[in-house]
C-alpha positions as CSV (number, residue, x, y, z in Angstrom):
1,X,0.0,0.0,0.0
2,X,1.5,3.6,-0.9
3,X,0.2,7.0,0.9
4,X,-1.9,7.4,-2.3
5,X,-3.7,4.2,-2.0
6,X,-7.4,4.6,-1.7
7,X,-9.0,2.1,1.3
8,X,-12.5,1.1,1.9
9,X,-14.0,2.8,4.9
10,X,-15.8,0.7,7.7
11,X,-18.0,1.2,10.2
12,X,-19.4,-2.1,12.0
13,X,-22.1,-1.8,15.3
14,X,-24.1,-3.9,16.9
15,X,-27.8,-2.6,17.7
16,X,-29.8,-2.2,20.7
17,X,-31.7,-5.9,19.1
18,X,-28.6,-7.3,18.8
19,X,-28.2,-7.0,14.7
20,X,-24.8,-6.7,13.5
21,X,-24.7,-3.9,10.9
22,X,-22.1,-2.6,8.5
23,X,-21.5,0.7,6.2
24,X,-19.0,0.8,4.0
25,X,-17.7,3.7,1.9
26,X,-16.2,1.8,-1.3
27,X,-14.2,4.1,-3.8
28,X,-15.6,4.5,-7.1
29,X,-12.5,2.7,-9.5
30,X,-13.2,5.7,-12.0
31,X,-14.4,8.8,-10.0
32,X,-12.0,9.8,-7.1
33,X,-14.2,11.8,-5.5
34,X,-17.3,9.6,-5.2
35,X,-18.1,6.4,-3.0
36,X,-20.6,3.5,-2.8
37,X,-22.1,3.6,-0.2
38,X,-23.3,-0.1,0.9
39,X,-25.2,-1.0,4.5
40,X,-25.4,-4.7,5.4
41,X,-26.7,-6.6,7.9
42,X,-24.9,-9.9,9.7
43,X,-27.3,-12.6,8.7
44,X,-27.0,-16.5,8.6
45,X,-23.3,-16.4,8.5
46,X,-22.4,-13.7,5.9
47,X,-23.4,-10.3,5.1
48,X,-26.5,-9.3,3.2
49,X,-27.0,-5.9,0.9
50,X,-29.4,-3.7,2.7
51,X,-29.0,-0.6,0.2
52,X,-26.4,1.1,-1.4
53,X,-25.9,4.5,-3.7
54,X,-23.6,6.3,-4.9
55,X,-22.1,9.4,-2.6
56,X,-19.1,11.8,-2.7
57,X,-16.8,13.8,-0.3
58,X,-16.6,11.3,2.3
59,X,-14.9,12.6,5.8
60,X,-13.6,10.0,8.5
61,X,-13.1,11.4,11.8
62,X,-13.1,10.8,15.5
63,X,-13.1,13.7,18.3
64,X,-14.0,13.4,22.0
65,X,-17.1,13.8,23.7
């Protein structure tokens, strides 16, 4: 991987029924500034589509609360 490599952004959470959920924040292989966006759900052993579309300018941070 080089400091230019673009990465798949994750976010996995468990909800207050117990569901594993997933987003992820897929790169677009021929538009650098757009996404898919794709939300799964932990279901019978593997993850299932929930929805997906197509967004751009994705920010990743964390700050304290």
């Amino acid at each position: 991987m080089t400091p230019g490599t673009r990465c798949e952004e994750i976010v996995e959470f468990t909800t207050q029924s117990g569901t594993r959920r997933r987003i992820r924040f897929v790169p677009h292989p021929s538009n650098d500034n757009q996404y898919q966006r794709i939300e799964e759900t932990w279901s019978d052993q593997q993850w299932r589509l929930v929805g997906q579309d197509t967004v751009g300018d994705v920010d990743h941070w964390t700050r304290p609360i």
